[in-house]
LOBANU-306128 format. One line per 2 residues: number of its first residue (from 1); their letters; for each residue x, y, z of C-alpha. Coordinates in nm, 3 decimals. Layout:
BEGIN
NUM = A = X,Y,Z ~ ... $
***
This chain:
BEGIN
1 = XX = -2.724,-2.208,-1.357 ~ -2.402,-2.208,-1.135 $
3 = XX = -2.247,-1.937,-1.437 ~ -2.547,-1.733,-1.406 $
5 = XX = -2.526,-1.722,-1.042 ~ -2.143,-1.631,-1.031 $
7 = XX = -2.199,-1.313,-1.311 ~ -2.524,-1.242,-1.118 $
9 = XX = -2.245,-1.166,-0.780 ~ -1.969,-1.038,-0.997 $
11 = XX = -2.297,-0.757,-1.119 ~ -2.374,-0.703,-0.743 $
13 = XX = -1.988,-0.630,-0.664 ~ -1.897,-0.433,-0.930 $
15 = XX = -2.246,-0.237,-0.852 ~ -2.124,-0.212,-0.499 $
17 = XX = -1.788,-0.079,-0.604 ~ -1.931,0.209,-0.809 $
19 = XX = -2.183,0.274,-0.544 ~ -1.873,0.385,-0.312 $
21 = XX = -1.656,0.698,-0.313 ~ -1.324,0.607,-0.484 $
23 = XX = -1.044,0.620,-0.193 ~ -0.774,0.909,-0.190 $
25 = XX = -0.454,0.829,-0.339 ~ -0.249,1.158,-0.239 $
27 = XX = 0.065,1.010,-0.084 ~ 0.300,0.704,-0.116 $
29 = XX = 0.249,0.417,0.121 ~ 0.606,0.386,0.148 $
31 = XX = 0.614,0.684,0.349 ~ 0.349,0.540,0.599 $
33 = XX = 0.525,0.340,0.896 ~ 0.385,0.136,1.146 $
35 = XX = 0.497,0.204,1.511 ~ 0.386,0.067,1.830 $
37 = XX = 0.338,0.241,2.171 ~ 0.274,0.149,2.518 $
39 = XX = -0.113,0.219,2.694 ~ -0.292,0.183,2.985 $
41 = XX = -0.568,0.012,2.919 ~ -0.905,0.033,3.157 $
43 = XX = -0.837,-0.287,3.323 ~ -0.573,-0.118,3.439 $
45 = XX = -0.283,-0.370,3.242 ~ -0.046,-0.219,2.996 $
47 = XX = -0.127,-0.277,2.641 ~ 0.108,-0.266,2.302 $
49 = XX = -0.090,-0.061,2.034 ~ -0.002,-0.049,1.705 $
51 = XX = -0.082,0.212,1.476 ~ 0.045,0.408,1.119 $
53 = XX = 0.166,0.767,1.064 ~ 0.336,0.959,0.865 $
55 = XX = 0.692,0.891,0.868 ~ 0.863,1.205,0.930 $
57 = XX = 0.599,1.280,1.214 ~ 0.676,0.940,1.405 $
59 = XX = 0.907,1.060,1.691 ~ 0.665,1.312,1.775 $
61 = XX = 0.371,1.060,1.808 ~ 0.595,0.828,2.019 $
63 = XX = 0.636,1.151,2.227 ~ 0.307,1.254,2.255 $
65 = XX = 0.189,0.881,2.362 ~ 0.512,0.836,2.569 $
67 = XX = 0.328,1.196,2.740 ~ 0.036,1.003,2.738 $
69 = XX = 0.162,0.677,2.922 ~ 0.307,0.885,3.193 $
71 = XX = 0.013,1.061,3.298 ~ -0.198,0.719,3.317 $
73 = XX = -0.430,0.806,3.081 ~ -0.613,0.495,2.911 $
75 = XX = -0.668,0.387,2.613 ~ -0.855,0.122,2.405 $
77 = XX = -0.859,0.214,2.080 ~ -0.668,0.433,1.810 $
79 = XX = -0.616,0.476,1.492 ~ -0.381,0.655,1.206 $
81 = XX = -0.375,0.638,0.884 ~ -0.650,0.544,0.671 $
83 = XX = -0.700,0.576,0.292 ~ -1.066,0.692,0.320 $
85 = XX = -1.288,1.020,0.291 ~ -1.380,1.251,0.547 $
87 = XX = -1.647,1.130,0.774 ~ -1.928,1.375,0.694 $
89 = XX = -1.817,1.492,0.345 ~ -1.672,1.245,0.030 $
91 = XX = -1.590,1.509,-0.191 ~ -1.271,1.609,0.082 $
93 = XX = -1.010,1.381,0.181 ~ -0.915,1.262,0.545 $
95 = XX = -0.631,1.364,0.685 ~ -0.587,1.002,0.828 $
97 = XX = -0.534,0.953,0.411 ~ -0.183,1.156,0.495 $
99 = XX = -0.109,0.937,0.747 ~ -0.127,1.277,0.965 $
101 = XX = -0.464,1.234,1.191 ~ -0.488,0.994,1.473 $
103 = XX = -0.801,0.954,1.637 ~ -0.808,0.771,2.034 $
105 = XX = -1.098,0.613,2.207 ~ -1.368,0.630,1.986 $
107 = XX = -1.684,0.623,2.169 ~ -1.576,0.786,2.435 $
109 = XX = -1.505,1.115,2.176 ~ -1.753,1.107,1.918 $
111 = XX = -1.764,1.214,1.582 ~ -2.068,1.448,1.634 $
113 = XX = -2.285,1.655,1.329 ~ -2.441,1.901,1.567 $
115 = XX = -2.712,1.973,1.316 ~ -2.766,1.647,1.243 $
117 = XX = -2.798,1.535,1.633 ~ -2.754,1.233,1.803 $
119 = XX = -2.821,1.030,1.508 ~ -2.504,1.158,1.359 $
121 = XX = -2.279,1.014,1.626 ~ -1.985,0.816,1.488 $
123 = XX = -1.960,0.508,1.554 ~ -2.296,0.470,1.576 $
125 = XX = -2.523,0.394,1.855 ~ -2.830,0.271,1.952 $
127 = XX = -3.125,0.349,2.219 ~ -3.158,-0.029,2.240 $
129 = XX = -2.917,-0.114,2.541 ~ -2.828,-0.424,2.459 $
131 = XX = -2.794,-0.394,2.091 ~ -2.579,-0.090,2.148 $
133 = XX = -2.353,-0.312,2.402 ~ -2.382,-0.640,2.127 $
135 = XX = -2.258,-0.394,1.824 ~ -1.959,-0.226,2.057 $
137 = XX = -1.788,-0.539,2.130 ~ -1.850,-0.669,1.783 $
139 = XX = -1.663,-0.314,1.708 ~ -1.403,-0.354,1.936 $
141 = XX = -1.310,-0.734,1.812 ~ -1.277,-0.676,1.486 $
143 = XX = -1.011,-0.383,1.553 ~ -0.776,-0.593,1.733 $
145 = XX = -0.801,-0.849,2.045 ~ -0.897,-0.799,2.400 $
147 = XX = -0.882,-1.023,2.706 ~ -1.209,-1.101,2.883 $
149 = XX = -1.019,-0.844,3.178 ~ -0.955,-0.542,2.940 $
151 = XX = -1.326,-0.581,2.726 ~ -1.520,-0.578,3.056 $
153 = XX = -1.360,-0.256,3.165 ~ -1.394,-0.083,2.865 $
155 = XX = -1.745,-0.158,2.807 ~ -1.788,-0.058,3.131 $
157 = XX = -1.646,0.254,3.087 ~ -1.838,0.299,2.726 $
159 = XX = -2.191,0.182,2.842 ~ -2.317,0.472,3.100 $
161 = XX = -2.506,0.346,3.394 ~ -2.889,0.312,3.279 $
163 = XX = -3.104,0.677,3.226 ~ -2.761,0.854,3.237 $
165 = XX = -2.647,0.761,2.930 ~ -2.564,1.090,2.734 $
167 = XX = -2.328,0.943,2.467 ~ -2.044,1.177,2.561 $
169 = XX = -2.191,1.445,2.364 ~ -2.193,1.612,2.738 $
171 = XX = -1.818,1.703,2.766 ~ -1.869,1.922,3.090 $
173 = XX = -1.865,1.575,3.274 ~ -1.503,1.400,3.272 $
175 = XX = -1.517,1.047,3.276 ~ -1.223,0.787,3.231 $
177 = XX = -1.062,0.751,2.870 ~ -1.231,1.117,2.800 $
179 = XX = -0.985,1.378,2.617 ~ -0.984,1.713,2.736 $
181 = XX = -0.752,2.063,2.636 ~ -0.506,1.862,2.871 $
183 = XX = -0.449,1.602,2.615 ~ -0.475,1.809,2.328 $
185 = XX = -0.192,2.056,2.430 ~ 0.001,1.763,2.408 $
187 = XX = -0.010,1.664,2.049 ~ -0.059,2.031,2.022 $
189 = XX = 0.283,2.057,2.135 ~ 0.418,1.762,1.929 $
191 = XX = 0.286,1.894,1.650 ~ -0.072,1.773,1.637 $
193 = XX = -0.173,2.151,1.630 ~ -0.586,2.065,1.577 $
195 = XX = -0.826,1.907,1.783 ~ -1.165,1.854,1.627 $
197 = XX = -1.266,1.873,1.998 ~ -1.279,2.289,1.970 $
199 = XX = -1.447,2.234,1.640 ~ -1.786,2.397,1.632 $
201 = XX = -1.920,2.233,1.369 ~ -1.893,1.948,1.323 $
203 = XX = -1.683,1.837,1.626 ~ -1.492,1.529,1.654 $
205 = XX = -1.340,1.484,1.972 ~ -1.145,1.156,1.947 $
207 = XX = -0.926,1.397,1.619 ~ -0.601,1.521,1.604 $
209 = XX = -0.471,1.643,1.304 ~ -0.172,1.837,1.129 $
211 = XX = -0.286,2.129,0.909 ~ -0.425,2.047,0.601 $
213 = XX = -0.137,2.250,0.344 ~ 0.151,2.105,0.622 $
215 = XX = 0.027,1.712,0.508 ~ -0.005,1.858,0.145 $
217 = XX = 0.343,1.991,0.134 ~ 0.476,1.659,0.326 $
219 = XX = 0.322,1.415,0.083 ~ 0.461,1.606,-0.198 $
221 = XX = 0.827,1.625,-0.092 ~ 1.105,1.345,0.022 $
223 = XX = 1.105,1.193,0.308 ~ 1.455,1.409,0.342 $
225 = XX = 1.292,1.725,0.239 ~ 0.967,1.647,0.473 $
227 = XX = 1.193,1.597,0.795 ~ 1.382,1.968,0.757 $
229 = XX = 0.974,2.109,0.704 ~ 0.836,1.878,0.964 $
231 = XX = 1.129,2.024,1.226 ~ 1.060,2.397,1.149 $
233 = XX = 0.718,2.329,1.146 ~ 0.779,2.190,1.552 $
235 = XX = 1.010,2.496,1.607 ~ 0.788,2.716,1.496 $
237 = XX = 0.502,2.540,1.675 ~ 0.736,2.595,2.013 $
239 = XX = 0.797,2.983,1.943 ~ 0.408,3.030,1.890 $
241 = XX = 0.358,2.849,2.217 ~ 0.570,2.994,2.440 $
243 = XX = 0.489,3.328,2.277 ~ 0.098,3.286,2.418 $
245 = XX = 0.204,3.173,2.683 ~ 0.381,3.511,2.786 $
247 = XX = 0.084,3.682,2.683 ~ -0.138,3.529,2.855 $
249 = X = 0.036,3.585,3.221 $
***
């Protein structure tokens, strides 16, 4: 009975395997490095954050979140790189499989399928108040820890006072931890030229990304070769900037 039982789970698993989109394999992990930056967090302490990039991008990410630090903007959550499929589409890979996506504050900037509507919104939430509040600090704790101090204020900044509760979908009203084009222009200037926040379709507010055939090129080269691209690419970046931004006075 006890043999049955164990192939009857190693059947379920292996079913459960198949059942799932095979993950990405399209660069080393060697070239993925872990760095930590400083945050404000919404209790208004300083948290150490840890997250994975890219390696030849990881100077600009320490800028942009160095940027980030200095303007007291908060933070409780981000991530890099991830060896998944995009969100709403696993035939394509993520860009957080390039270790060249981070995405910051989740709830607070949605993944959102406008066709789809609110049911769409990643992560998930519910009507139900207090199931919606249970399953965000389940969330939260399993990404990293939090003091009793730095939970409360986030959840207080994720769960909208009662009958006002939009989901952030309404980005016309700032509220603490939100990213606007303020933030953006930053990674925009460190290299992080897309936000999925100007995305019509889907958008994805809490995304910043490389472009696609940039991470492509990376991943295929050494880390030697990807550091002389990755360095044009920001020079190039800076010409195109300061370019529209003489046109534009």
């Amino acid at each position: 009975m006890r043999l049955l039982l164990k192939l009857i789970g190693l059947c379920v698993v292996v079913l459960l395997s198949a059942c799932q989109p095979p993950k990405p394999s399209v660069i080393d992990e060697s070239r993925i490095t872990k760095i930590s930056v400083e945050c404000h967090a919404f209790d208004d302490s300083i948290q150490t954050l840890q997250l994975e990039v890219l390696d030849v991008t990881v100077d600009s990410v320490k800028k942009a979140f160095g940027e980030l630090f200095y303007n007291n903007f908060p933070i409780y959550m981000i991530t890099g790189y991830e060896n998944r499929l995009m969100t709403d589409n696993d035939t394509k890979i993520s860009l957080h499989a390039y270790g060249a996506a981070i995405d910051i504050n989740y709830h607070i900037n949605p993944y959102y399928n406008v066709l789809k509507g609110t049911s769409s919104i990643e992560p998930k939430r519910f009507t139900n108040r207090t199931k919606d509040e249970e399953k965000i600090i389940s969330f939260l704790k399993e990404k990293r820890e939090f003091s009793e101090s730095e939970l409360s204020a986030t959840m207080k900044a994720v769960i909208q006072e009662l009958d006002s509760d939009d989901w952030f979908v309404n980005r016309e009203v700032h509220r603490k931890g939100m990213l606007t084009r303020k933030e953006a222009e930053i990674f925009e200037k460190n290299g992080f030229t897309i936000w999925g926040g100007t995305w019509r379709q889907p958008m994805d507010f809490m995304h910043f990304q490389i472009p696609i055939k940039l991470a492509e090129v990376l991943a295929a080269t050494s880390k030697e070769e990807g550091e002389v691209i990755w360095k044009n690419h920001l020079l190039l970046n800076k010409w195109h900037l300061q370019l529209k931004k003489k046109l534009e006075t």
